[in-house]
Residue, then its C-alpha position, 0 to 999 in steps of 0.5 A: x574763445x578767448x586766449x591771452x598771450x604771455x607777453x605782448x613779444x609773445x603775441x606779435x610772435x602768435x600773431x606772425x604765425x596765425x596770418x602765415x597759416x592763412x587763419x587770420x581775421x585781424x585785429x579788434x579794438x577791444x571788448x569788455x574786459x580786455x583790449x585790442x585782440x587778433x582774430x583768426x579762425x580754427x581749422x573746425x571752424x571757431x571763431x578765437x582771438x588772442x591777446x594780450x591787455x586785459x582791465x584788472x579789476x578795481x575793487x572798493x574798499x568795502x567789498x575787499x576781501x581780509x585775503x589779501x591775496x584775493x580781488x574781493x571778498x566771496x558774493x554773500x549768496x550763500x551755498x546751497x543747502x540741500x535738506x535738513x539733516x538733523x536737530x539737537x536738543x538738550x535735557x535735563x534726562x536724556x534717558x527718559x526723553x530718549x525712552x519717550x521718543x523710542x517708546x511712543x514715536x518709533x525711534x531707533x537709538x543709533x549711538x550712545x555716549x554712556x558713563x565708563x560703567x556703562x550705567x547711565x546715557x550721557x548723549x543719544x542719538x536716533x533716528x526713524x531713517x536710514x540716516x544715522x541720526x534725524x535727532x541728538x540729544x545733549x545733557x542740559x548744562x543749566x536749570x531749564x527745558x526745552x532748549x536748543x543745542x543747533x539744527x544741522x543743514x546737509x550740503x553734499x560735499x566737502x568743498x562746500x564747508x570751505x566755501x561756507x568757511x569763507x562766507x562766515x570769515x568775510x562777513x562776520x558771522x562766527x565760526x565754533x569749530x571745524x571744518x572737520x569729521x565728527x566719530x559719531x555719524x562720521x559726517x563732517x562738519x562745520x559749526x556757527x552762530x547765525x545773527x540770533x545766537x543760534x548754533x548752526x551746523x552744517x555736514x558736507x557728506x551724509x557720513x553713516x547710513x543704516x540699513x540693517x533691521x537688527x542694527x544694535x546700538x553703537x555705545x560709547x564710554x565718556x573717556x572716549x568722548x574726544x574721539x567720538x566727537x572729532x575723529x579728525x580736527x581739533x578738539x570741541x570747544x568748550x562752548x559747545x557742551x555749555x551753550x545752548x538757546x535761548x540763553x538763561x540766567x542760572x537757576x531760571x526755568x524755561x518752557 
């Protein structure tokens, strides 16, 4: 193990201590990354060196980072995705897509967005697992079908959308929103667009897990969309109830 000194007075007082233990093995010129160290060993037995000139890294403007208080911009290797968590989509009747999938596939409704009379399904989310949602569906903001809102990956913790953060800010790739905690689902997030133009999400916890058989629908009213969206962060941006893939002209219909 190695252990550096704070200051070359502090080593050649460390040093002095060490050869009086009797401890001492002498000094080295050098290894990767550092310079001439002293070698003693422990008590137990471990072979330690101590020292004081270290290589500072050298990094090349490409790989520098846009932190300039950071040596090099984070490895563009990615963080471990662990599964799929779920997809959104969007139609043009979120109601009768929801019916059909609860109807003839065995879906669960978890959560709702409703108008404030409670009359009709703006927003649905369901699930066939204990998930709080395996699938999203969102109103359908052009004259088309069969669109895609975003797929959401599941990484396992907080600390890996940050990391995320900082691969898509040094590399170009662009960030819609968070890191932040969605109120629905309670999972917290972090949304981009991948190279192709697709959204991608992805949830560091598994927020909301069902296991009660009867579990009624939880329904929310439009005026409370804000809050079931983002219960902490900032607002969704506008981009995200408008965009969907693959893009359309208006008035043009995909299948």
């Amino acid at each position: 193990r190695r252990w550096r000194a704070r200051s070359p007075q502090a080593l050649a007082r460390r040093v002095a201590a060490i050869e009086a233990s009797g401890r001492g093995r002498g000094w080295i010129e050098g290894d990767a990354g550092h310079g001439r160290a002293y070698q003693f060993d422990t008590p137990a037995g471990h072979r330690w060196e101590i020292l004081w000139d270290v290589d500072y890294a050298v990094v090349a403007p490409a790989e520098r980072s846009g932190l300039i208080n950071r040596a090099s911009r984070r490895p563009a290797m990615g963080v471990p995705a662990r599964r799929i968590d779920h997809y959104n989509l969007t139609a043009p009747n979120v109601a009768a897509e929801r019916d059909f999938l609860v109807e003839a596939l065995g879906f669960m409704e978890r959560e709702a967005v409703m108008t404030d009379d409670g009359a009709a399904t703006i927003a649905s989310w369901l699930s066939v697992t204990n998930l709080s949602h395996d699938l999203a569906l969102v109103p359908e903001r052009a004259s088309a079908t069969g669109r895609f809102h975003h797929v959401c990956f599941y990484g396992g913790s907080n600390e890996m959308l940050f990391d995320l953060a900082d691969l898509c800010r040094e590399h170009g790739i662009a960030l819609e929103h968070g890191p932040g905690r969605h109120g629905i689902g309670k999972t917290t997030f972090l949304y981009m667009l991948e190279p192709g133009g697709n959204r991608i999400e992805m949830v560091g916890d598994a927020g909301a897990m069902i296991f009660d058989p009867a579990f009624e629908t939880v329904k929310w009213k439009a005026s409370e969309l804000p809050t079931a969206a983002v219960w902490t962060g900032t607002e969704m941006p506008a981009s995200f109830w408008s965009y969907a893939t693959p893009p359309v002209e208006a008035g043009v219909r995909v299948a």
